[in-house]
N, C-alpha and C positions, 0 to 999 in steps of 0.2 A: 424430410430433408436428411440430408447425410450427416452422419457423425462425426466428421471430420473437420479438426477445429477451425483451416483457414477458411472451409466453404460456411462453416453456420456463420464467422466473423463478416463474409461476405454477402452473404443471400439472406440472411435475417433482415428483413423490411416491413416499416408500415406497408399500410395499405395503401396505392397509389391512387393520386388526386383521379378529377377527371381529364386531367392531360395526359394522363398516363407516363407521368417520367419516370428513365430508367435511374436516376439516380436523384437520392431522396432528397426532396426539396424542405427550407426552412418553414417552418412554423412560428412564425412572429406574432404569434396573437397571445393578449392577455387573458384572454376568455370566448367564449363558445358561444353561439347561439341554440334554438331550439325552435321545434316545431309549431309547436302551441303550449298551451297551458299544461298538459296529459306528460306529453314528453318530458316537458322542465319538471311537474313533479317526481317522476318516476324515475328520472337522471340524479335529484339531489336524494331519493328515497333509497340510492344505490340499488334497485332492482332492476335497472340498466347498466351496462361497461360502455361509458363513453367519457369524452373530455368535457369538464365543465369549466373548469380553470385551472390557469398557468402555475399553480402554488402546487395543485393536486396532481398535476396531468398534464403531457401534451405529444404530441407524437412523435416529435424528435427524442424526448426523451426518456417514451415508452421503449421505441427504438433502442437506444444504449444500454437502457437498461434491460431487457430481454436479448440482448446479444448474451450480455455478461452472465446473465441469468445459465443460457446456455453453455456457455465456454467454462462456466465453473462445477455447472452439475446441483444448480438450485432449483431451489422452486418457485419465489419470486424475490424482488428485490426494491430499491429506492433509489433514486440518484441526489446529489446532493452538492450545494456551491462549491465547496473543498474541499477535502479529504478528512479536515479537522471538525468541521462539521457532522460529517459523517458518521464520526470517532464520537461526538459527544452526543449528537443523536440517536444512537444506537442505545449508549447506555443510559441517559436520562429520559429513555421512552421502558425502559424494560427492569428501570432499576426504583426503589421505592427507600424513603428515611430507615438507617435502619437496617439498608445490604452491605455486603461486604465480598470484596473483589479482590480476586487473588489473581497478581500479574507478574510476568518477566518485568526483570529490573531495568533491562534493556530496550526501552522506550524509545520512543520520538520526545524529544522534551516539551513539545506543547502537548504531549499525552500527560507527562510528568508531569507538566501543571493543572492540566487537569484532574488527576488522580490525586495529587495535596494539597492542591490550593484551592480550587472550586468546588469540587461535591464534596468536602468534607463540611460546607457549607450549609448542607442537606441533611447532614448527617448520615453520609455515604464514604467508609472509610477501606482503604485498600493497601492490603501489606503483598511485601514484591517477594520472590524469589530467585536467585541467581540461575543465571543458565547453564551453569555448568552442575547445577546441585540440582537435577529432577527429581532426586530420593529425595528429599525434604521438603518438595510441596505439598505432601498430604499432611504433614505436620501442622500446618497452617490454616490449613482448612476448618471455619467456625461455623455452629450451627447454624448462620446467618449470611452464609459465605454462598452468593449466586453466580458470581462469573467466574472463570477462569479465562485468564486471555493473554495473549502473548502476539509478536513480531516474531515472523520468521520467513527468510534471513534477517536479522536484527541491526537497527541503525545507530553508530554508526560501522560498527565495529563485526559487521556480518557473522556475530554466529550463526548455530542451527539449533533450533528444537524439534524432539522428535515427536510428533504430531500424535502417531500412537502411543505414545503414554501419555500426553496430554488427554487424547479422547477416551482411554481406560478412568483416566481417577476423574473426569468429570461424569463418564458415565457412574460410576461406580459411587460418587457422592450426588449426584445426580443436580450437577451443575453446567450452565449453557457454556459452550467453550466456543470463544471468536477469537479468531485471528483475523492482524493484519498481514494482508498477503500485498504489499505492495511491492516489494522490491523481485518478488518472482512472477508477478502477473498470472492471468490462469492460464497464457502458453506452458508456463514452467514449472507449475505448482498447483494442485485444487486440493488445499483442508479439507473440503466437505468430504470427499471422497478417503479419508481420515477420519472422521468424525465429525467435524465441525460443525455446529448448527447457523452460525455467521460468520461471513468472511465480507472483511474489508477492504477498501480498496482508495488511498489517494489518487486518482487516474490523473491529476496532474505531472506527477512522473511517468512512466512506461507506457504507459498507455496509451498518452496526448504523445509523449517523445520526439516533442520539437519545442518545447517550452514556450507554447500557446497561449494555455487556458487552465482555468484552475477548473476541478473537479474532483465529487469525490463519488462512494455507490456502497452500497452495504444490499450484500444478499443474504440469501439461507431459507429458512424455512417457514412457509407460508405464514404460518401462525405467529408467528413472531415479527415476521417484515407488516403483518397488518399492524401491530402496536406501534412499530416506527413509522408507519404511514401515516398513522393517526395522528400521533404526538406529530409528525414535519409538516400535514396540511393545517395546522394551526399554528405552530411555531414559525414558518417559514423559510426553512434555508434548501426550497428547492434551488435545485441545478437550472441554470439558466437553457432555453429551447437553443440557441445558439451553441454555446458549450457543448450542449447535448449533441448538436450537428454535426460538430468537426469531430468530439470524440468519439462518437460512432464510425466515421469514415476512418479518425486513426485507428478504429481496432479493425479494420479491414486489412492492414500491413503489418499489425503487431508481428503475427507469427514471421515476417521474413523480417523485419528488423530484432528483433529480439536475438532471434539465430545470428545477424548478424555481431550484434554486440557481446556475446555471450562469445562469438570466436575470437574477437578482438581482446573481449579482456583475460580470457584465459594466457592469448601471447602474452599482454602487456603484465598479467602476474606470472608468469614463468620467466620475464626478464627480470624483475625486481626481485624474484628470489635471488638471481642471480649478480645482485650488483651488492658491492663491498658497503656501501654509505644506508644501505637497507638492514635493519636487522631480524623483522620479523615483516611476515606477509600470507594475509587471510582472504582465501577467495575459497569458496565451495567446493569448488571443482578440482583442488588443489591438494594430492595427497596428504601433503604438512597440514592441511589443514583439522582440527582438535574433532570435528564433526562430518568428517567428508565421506564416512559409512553411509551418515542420516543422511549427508545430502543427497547421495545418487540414491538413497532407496526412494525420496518424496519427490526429489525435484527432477526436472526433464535434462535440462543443462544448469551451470551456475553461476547463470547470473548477470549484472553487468558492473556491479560495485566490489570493488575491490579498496581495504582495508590494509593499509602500510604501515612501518613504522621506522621514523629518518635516526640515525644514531644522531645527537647531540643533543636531543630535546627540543623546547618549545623554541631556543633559537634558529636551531638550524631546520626546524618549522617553518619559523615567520622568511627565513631567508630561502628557504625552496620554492615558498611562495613569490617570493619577489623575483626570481629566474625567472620563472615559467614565461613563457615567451607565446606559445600558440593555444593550449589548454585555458578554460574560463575558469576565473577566482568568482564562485557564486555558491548560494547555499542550495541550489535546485540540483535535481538526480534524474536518469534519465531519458538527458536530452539526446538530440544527435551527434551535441558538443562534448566532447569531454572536461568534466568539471572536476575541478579538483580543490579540497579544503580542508582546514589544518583545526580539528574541534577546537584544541586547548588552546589557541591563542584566538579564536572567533567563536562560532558558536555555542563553545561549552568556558569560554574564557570568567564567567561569574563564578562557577562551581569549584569549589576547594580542590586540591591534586588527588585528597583522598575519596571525595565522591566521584571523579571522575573515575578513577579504578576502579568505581563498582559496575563502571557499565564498559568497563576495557578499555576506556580512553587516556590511554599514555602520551606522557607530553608532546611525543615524539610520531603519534598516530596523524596519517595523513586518508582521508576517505577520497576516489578516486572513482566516480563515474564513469566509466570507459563509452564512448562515442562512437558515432559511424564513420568516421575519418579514416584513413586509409591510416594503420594499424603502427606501419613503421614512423609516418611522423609522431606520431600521439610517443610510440617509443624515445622516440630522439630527442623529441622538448622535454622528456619525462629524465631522461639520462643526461643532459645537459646542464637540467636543474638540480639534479643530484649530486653535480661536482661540485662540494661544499667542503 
């Protein structure tokens, strides 16, 4: 098959039924039949590749997961109900009492609670480093110290890490380094091709990008996707065969939606540099931007989340908020919609003023999902909200 990202997104297929449908049909079974007695041993003896059950296996969501397998440059992979799922399945299949995890500080907060509040649990403890300080990760580094992992672009607040020095001091300590790659998708971005041994993936945002279906996929390197396999057909948070369907068919459009978002939000951050009531504005692709070298050396374009900040703080936050007129108030990223959310007065509103500035969240930060909407309205409700 050709190398070329939209044809594998598009011509990667099971096997077709005996109807021979041109496009892949659901797989709604909880389990599999067999031949005889030979068959069924030799299917659970794994010295056959077949589906035995929907927890292990099924073709929708062999499917997804071999497209991604492809588009990221791995070797195999897992699919999984969420993306948070995913996140924790990775590391409590690969992690043991007793590891230690060295991450950007700049999380998903349901990563942050899992990083301090649950596998410490285990006795699985994990100290963070800032993303602006990559010289001082190897300081951290304990004889006990097995991951390294990080977000990039980072949520909410879109920095970048540079991926090459990430994969030197894990090579070089000889430590697994995963990234989550969800907000560049693997049109925009592939870690592995970096070094990464796993790359993760929410496919509830970009992916799906109609705000669907939850999902989540974890790839990389065979040896290591078998221990998540193992650990997930016993634990159970496979990906639904459903899920699996539609998110397959949306990575068939990824590459021209993506492009399209990605030209959307570079207008709609070139206006808000531009607007008096803004004082600062981070998007990838943005020379102002603190990392916009790394970005064009790793990333295709940048992106679709764009990273504001309103002068007057958490007020004139809650009251930008309340403008918006045609953009969605939702904590989902994305969509075809453009969402737009204010961390410090909702989603990061528990967290003290000074934990939030460790992960860049100033009172006054507003994160900005840019959508498929035709470009100038998303501008207009955006700048009508700003007259504060």
């Amino acid at each position: 098959m050709s190398d070329f990202f939209e044809t594998q997104a598009i011509r990667t297929q099971t096997e077709r039924s005996q109807f021979f449908e041109h496009s892949t049909p659901l797989y709604l079974t909880s389990s599999f039949v067999f031949e005889d007695a030979e068959d069924m041993r030799a299917s659970f003896a794994e010295e056959k590749e077949r589906n035995l059950y929907s927890r292990f296996s099924n073709p929708n969501t062999t499917e997804f997961v071999d497209k991604i397998v492809k588009l990221e440059g791995a070797e195999a992979g897992y699919a999984f109900a969420t993306g948070m799922s995913a996140v924790f399945s990775t590391f409590a299949a690969l992690l043991n009492s007793g590891d230690h995890i060295i991450s950007s500080r700049s999380v998903f907060g349901s990563t942050h609670s899992l990083f301090k509040k649950f596998l410490p649990k285990w006795n699985i403890e994990t100290t963070y480093f800032k993303v602006n300080e990559p010289d001082k990760i190897e300081e951290l580094i304990q004889p006990n110290t097995k991951i390294l992992y990080a977000e990039t672009p980072t949520n909410p607040a879109v920095d970048i890490l540079d991926l090459e020095i990430l994969e030197k001091l894990a090579k070089k300590h000889n430590l697994l380094l995963i990234i989550d790659n969800c907000f560049a998708t693997p049109y925009l971005q592939n870690p592995i091709k970096f070094g990464a041994d796993l790359v993760i993936h929410s496919a509830t945002k970009l992916i799906d990008g109609q705000g669907r279906v939850l999902g989540g996929v974890t790839v990389g390197k065979k040896d290591l996707i078998r221990e998540i396999y193992l650990f997930s057909r016993n634990t159970g948070p496979a990906m639904s065969p459903f899920n699996a369907w539609v998110l397959s068919k949306s990575l068939e459009t990824l590459a021209i939606r993506v492009e399209k978002h990605c030209e959307n939000a570079l207008k709609v951050a070139t206006f808000l540099e531009e607007n008096t009531n803004v004082q600062l504005v981070k998007y990838p692709f943005l020379k102002s931007h603190p990392q916009y070298e790394i970005a064009k050396k790793q990333m295709r374009l940048g992106g679709n989340v764009i990273a504001f900040e309103i002068k007057g703080g958490i007020n004139a936050g809650r009251k930008f908020l309340n403008k918006i007129k045609m953009c969605s108030l939702s904590a989902n990223l994305g969509d075809t919609r453009t969402i737009v959310t204010h961390p410090a007065s909702t989603t990061h509103s528990k967290l003290s003023t000074e934990e939030r500035l460790e992960v860049g969240i100033t009172d006054g930060l507003v994160r900005c999902s840019v959508g498929l909407e035709n470009v100038e309205d998303v501008i207009n409700d955006l700048k009508q909200a700003l007259e504060i």
